[in-house]
mmCIF entry with sequence, helices, sheets and N, C-alpha, C, O atoms, coordinates in Angstrom:
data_MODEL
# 
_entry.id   MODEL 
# 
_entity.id                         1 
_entity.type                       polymer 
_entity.pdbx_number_of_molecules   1 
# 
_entity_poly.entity_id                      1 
_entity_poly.type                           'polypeptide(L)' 
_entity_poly.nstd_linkage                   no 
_entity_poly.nstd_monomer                   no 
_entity_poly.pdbx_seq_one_letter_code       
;(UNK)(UNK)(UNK)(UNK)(UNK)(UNK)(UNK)(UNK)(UNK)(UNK)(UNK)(UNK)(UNK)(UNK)(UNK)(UNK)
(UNK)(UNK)(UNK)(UNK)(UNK)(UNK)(UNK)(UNK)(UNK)(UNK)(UNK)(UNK)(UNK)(UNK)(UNK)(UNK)
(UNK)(UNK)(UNK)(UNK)(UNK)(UNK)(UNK)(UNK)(UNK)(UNK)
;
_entity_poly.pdbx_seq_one_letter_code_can   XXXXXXXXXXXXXXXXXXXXXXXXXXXXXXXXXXXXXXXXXX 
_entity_poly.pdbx_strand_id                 A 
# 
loop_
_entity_poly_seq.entity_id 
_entity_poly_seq.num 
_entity_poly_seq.mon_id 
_entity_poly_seq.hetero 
1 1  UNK n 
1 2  UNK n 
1 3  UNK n 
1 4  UNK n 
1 5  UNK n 
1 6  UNK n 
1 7  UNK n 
1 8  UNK n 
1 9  UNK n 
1 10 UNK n 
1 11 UNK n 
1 12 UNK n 
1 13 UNK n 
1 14 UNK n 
1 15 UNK n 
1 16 UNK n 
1 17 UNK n 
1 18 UNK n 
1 19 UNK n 
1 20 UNK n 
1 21 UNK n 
1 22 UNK n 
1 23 UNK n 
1 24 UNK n 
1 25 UNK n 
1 26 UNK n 
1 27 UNK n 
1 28 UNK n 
1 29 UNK n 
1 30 UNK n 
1 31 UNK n 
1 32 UNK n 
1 33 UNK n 
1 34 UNK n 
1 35 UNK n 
1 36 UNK n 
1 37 UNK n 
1 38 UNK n 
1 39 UNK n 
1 40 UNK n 
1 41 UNK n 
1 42 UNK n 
# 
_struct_asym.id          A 
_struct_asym.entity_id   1 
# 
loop_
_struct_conf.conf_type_id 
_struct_conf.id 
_struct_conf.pdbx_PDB_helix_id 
_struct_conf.beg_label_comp_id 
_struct_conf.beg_label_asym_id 
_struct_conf.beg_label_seq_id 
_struct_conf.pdbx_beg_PDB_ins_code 
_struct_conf.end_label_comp_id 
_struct_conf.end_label_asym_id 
_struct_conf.end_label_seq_id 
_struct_conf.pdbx_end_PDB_ins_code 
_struct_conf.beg_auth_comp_id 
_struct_conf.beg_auth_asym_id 
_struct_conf.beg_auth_seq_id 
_struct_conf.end_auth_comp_id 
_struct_conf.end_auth_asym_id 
_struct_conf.end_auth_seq_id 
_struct_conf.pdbx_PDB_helix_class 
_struct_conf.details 
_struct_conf.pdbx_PDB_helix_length 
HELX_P HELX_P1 AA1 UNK A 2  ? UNK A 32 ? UNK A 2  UNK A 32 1 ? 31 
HELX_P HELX_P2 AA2 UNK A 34 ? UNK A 41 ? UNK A 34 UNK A 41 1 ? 8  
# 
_struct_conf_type.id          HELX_P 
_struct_conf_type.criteria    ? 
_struct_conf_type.reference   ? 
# 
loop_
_atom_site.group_PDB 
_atom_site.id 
_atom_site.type_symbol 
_atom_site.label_atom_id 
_atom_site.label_alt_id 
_atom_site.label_comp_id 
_atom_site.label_asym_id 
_atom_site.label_entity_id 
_atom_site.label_seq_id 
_atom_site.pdbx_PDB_ins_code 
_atom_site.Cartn_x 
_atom_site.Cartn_y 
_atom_site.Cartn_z 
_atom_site.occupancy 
_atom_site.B_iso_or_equiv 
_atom_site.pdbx_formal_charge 
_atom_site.auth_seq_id 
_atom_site.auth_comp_id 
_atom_site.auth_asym_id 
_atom_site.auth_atom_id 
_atom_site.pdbx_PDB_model_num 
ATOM 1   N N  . UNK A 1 1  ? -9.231  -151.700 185.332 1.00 0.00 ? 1  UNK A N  1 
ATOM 2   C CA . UNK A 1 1  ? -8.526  -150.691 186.131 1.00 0.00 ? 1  UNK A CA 1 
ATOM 3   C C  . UNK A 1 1  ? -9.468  -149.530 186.453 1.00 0.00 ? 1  UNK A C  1 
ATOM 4   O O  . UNK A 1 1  ? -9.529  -149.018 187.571 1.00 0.00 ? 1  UNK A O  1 
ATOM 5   N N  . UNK A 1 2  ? -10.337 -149.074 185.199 1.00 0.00 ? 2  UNK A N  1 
ATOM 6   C CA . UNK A 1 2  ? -11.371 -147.737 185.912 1.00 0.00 ? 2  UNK A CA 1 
ATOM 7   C C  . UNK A 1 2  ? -12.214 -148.308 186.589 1.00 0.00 ? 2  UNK A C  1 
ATOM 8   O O  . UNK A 1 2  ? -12.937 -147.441 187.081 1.00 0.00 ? 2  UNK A O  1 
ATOM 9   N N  . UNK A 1 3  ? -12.640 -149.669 187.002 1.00 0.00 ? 3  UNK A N  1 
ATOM 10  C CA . UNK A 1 3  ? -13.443 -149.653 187.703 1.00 0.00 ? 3  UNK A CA 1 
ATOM 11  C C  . UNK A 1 3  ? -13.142 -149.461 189.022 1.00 0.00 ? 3  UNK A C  1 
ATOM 12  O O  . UNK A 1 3  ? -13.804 -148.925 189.910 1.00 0.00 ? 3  UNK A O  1 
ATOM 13  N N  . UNK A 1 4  ? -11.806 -150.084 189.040 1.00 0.00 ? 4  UNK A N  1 
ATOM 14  C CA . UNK A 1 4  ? -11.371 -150.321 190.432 1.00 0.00 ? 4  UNK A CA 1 
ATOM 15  C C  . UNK A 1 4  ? -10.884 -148.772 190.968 1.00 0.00 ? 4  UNK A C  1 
ATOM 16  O O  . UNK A 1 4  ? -10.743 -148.556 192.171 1.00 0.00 ? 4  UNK A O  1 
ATOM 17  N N  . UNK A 1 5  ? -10.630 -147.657 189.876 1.00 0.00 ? 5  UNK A N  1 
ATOM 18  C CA . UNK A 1 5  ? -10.492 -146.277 190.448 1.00 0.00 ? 5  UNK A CA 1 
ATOM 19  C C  . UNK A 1 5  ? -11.526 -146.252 191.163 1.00 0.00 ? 5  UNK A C  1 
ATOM 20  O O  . UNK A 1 5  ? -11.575 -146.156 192.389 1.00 0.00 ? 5  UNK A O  1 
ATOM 21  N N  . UNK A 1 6  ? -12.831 -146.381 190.031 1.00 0.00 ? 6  UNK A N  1 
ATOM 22  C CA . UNK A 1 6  ? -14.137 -145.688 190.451 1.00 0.00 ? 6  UNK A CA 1 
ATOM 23  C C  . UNK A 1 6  ? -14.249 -146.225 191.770 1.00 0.00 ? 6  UNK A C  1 
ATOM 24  O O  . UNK A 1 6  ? -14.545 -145.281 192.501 1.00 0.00 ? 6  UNK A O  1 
ATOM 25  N N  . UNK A 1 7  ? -14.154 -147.307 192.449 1.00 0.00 ? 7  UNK A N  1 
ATOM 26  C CA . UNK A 1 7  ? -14.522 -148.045 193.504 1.00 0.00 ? 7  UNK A CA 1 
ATOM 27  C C  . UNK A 1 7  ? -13.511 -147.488 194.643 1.00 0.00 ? 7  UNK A C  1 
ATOM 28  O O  . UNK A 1 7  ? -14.023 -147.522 195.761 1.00 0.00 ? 7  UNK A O  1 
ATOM 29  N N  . UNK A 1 8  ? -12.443 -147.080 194.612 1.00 0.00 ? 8  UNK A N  1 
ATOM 30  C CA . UNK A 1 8  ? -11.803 -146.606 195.809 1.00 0.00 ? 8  UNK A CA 1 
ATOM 31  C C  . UNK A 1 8  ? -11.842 -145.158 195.606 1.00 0.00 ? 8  UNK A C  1 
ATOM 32  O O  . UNK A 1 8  ? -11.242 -144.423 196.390 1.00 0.00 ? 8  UNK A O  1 
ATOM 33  N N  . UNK A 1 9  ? -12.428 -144.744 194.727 1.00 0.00 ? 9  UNK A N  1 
ATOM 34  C CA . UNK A 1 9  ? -13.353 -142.996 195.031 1.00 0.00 ? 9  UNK A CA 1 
ATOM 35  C C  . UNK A 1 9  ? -14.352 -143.025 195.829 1.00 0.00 ? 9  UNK A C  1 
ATOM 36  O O  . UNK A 1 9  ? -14.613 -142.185 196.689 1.00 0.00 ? 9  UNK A O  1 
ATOM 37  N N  . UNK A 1 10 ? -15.273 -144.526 195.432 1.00 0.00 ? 10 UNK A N  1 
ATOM 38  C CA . UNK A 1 10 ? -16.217 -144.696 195.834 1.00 0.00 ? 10 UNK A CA 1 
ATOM 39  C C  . UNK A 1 10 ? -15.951 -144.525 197.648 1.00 0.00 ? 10 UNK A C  1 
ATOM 40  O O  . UNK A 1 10 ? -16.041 -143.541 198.383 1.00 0.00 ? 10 UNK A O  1 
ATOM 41  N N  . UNK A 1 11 ? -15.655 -145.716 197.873 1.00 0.00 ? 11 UNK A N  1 
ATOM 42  C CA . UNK A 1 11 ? -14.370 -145.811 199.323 1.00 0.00 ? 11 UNK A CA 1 
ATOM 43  C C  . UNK A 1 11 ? -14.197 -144.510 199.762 1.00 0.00 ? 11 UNK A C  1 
ATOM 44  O O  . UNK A 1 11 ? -15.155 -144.077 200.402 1.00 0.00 ? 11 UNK A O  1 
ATOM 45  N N  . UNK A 1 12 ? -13.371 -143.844 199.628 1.00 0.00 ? 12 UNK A N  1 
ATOM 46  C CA . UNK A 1 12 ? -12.666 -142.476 199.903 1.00 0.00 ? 12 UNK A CA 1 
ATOM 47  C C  . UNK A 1 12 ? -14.007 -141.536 200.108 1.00 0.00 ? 12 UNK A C  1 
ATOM 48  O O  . UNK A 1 12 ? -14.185 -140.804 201.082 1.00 0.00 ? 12 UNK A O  1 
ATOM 49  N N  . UNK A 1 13 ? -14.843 -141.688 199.086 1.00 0.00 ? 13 UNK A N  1 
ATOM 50  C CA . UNK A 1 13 ? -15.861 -140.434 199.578 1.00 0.00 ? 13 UNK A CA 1 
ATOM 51  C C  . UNK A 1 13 ? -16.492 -141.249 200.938 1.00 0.00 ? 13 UNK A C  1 
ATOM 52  O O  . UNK A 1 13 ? -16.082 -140.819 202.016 1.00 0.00 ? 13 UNK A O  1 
ATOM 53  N N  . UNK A 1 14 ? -17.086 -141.952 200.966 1.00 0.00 ? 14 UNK A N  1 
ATOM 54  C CA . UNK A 1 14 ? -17.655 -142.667 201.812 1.00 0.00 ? 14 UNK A CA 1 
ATOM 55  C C  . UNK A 1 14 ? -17.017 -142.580 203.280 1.00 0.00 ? 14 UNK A C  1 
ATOM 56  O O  . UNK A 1 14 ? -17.586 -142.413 204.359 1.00 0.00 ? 14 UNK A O  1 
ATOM 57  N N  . UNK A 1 15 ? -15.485 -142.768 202.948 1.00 0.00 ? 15 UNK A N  1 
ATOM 58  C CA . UNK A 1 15 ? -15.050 -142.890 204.427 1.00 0.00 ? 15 UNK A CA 1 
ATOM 59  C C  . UNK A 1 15 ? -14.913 -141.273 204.767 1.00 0.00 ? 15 UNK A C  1 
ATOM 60  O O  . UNK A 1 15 ? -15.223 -140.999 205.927 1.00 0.00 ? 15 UNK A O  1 
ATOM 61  N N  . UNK A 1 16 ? -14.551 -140.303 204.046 1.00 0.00 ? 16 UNK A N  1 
ATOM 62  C CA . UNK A 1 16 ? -14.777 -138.932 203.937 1.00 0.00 ? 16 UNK A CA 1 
ATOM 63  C C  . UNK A 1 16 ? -15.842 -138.665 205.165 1.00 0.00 ? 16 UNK A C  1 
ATOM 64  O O  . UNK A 1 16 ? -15.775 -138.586 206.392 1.00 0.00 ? 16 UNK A O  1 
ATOM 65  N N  . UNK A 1 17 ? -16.980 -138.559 204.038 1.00 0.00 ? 17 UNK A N  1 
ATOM 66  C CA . UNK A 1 17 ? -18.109 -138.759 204.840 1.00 0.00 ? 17 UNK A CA 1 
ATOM 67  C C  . UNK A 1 17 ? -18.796 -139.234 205.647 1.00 0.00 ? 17 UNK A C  1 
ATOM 68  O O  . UNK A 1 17 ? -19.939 -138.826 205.855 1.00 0.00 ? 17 UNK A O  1 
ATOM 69  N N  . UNK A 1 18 ? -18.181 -140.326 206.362 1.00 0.00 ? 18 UNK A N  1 
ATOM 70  C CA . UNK A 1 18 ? -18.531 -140.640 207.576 1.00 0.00 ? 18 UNK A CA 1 
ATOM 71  C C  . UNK A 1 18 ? -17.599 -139.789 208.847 1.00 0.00 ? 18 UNK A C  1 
ATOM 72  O O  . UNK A 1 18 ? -18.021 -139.428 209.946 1.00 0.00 ? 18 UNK A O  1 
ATOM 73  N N  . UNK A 1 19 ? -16.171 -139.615 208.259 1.00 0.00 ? 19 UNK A N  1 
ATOM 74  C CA . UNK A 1 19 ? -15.540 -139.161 209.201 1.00 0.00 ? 19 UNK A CA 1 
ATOM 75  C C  . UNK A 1 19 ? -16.102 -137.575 209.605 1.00 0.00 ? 19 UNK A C  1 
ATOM 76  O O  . UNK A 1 19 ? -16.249 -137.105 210.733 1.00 0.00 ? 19 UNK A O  1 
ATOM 77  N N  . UNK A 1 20 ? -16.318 -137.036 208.490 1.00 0.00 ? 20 UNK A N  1 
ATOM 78  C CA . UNK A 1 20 ? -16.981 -135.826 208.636 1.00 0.00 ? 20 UNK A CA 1 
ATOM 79  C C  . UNK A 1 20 ? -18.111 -135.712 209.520 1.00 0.00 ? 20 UNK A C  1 
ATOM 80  O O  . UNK A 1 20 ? -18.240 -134.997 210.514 1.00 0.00 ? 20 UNK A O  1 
ATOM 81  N N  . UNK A 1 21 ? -19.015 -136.642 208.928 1.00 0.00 ? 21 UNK A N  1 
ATOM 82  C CA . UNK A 1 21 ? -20.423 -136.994 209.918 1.00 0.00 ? 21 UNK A CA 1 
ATOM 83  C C  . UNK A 1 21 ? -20.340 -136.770 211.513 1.00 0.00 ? 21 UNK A C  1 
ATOM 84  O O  . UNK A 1 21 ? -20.849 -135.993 212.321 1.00 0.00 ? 21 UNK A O  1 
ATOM 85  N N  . UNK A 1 22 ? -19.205 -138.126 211.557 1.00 0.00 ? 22 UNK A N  1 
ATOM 86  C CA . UNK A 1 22 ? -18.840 -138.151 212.995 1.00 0.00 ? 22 UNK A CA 1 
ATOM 87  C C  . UNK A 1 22 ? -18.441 -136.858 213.786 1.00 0.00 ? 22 UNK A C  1 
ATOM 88  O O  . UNK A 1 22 ? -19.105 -136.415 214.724 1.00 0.00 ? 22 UNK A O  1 
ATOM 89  N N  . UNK A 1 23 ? -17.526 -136.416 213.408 1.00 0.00 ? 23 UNK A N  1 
ATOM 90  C CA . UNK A 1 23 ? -16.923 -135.161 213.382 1.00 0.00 ? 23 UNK A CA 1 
ATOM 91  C C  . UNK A 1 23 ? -17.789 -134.180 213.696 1.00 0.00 ? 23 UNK A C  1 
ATOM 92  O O  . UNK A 1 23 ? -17.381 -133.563 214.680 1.00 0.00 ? 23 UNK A O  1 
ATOM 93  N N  . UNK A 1 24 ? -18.404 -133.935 213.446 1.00 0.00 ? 24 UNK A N  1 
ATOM 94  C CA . UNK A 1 24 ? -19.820 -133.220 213.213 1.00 0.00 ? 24 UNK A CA 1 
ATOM 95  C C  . UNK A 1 24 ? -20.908 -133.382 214.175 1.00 0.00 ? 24 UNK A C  1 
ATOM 96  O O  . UNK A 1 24 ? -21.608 -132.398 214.413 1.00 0.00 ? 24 UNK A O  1 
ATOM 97  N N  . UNK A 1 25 ? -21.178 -134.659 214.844 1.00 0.00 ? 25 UNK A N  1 
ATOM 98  C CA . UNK A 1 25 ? -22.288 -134.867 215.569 1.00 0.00 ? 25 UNK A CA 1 
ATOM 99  C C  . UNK A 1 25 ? -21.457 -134.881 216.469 1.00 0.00 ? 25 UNK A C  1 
ATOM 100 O O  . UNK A 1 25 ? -21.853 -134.042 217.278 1.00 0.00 ? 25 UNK A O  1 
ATOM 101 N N  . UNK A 1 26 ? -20.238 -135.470 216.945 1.00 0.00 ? 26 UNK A N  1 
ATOM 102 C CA . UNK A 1 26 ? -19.393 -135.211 218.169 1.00 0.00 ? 26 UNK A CA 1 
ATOM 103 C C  . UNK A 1 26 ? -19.366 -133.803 218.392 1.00 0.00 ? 26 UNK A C  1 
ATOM 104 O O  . UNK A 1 26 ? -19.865 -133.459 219.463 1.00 0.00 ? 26 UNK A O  1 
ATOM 105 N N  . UNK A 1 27 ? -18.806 -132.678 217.486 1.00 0.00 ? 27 UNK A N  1 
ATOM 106 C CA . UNK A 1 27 ? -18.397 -131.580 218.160 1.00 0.00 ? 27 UNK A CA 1 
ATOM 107 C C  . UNK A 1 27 ? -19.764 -131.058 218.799 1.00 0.00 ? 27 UNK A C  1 
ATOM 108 O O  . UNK A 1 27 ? -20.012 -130.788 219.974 1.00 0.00 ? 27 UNK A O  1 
ATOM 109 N N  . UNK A 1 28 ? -20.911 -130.976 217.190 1.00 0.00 ? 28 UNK A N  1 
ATOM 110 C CA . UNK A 1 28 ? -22.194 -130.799 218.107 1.00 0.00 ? 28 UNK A CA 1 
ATOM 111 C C  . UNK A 1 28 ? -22.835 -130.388 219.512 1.00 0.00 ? 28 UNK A C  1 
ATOM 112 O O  . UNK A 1 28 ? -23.201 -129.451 220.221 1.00 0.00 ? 28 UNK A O  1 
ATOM 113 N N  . UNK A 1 29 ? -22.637 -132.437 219.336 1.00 0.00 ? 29 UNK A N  1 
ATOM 114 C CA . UNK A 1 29 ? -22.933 -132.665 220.990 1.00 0.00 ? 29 UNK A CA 1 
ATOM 115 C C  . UNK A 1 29 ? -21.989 -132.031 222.054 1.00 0.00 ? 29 UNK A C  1 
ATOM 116 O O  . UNK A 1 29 ? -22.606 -131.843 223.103 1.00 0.00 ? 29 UNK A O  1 
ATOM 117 N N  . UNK A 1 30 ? -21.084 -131.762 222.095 1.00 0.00 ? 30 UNK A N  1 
ATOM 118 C CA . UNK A 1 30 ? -20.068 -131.490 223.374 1.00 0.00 ? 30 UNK A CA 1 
ATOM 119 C C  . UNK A 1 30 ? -20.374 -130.067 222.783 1.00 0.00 ? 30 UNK A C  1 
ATOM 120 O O  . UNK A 1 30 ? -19.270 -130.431 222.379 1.00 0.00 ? 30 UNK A O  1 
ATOM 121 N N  . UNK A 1 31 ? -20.593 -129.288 222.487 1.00 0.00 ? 31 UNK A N  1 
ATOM 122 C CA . UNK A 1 31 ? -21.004 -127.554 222.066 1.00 0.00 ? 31 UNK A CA 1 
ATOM 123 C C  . UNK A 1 31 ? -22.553 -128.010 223.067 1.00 0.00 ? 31 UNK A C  1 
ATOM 124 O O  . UNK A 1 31 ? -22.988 -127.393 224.039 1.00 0.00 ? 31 UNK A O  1 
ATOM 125 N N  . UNK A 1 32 ? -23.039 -129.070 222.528 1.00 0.00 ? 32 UNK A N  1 
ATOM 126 C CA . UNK A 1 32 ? -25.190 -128.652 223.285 1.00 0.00 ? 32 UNK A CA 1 
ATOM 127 C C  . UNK A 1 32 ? -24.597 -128.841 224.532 1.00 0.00 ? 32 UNK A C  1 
ATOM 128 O O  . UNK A 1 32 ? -24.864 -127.977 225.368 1.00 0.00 ? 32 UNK A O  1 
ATOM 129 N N  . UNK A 1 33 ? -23.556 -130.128 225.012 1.00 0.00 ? 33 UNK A N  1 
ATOM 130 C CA . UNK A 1 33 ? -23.351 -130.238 226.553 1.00 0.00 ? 33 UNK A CA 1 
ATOM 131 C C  . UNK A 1 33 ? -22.652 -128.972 227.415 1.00 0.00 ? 33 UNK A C  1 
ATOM 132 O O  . UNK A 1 33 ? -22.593 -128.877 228.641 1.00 0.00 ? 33 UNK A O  1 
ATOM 133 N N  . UNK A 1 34 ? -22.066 -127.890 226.259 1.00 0.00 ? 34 UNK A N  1 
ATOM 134 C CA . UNK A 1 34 ? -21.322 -126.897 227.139 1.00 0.00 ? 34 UNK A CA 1 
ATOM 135 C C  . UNK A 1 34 ? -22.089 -126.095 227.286 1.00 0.00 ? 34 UNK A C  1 
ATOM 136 O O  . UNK A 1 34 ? -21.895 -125.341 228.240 1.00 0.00 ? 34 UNK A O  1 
ATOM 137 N N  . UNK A 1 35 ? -23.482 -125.839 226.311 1.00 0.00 ? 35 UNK A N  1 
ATOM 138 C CA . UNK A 1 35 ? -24.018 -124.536 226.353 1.00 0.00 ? 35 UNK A CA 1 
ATOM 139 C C  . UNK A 1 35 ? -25.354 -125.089 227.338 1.00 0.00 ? 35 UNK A C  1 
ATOM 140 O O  . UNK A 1 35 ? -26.361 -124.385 227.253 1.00 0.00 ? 35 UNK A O  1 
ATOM 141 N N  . UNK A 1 36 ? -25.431 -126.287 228.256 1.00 0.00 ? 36 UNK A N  1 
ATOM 142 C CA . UNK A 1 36 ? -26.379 -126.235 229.321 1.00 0.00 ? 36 UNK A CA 1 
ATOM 143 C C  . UNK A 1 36 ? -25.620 -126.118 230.257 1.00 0.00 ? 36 UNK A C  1 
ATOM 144 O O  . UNK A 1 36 ? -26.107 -125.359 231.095 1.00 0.00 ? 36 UNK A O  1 
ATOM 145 N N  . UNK A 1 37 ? -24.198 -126.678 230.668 1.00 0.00 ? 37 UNK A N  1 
ATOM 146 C CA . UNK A 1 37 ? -23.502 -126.661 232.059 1.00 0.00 ? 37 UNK A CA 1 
ATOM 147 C C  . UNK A 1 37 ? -23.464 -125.138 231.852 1.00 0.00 ? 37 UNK A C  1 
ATOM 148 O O  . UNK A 1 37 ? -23.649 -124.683 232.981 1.00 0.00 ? 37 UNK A O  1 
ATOM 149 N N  . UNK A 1 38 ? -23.334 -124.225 231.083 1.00 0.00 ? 38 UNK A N  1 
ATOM 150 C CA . UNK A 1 38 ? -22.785 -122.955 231.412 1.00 0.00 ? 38 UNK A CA 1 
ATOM 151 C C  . UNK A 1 38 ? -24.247 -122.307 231.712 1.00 0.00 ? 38 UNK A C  1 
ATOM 152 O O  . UNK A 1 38 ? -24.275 -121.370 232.510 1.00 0.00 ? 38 UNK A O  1 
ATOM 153 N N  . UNK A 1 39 ? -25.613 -122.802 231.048 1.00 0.00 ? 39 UNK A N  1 
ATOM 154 C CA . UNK A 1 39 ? -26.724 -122.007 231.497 1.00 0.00 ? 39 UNK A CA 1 
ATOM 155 C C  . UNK A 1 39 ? -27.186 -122.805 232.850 1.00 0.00 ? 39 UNK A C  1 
ATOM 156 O O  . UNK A 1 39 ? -28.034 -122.249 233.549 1.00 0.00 ? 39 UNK A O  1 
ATOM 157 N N  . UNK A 1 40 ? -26.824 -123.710 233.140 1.00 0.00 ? 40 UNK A N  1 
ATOM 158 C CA . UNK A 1 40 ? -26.789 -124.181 234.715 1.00 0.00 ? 40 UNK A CA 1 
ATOM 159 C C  . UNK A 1 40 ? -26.073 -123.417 235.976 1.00 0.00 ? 40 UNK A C  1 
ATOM 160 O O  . UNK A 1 40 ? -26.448 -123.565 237.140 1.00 0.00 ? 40 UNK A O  1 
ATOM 161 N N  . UNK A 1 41 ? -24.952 -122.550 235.557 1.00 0.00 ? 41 UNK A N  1 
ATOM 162 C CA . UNK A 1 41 ? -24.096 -122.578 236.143 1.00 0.00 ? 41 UNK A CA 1 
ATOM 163 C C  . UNK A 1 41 ? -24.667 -121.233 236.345 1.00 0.00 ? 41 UNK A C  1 
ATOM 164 O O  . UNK A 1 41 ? -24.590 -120.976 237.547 1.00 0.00 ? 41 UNK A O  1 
ATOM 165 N N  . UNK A 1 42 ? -25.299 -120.097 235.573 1.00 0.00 ? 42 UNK A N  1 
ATOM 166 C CA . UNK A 1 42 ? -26.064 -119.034 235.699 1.00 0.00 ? 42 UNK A CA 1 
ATOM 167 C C  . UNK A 1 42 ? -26.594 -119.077 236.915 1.00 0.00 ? 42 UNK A C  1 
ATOM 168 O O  . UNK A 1 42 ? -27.358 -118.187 237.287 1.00 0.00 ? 42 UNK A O  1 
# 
């Protein structure tokens, strides 16, 4: 049984952290894409 905790902690951080990741390089990117259309638009 503790292993199988340890293993869907394991899981859980993991998917955590990818969602975060994602999360993260998406908003990123659409923040770098707004802050050239708006210095274009200068």
């Amino acid at each position: 049984i503790r292993k199988d905790l340890e293993r869907k902690a394991d899981w859980i951080a993991l998917k955590a952290f990818s969602l975060g990741k994602s999360l993260f390089t998406g908003n990123s990117k659409s923040f770098f894409v707004q802050q050239i259309t708006i210095s274009n638009s200068n």
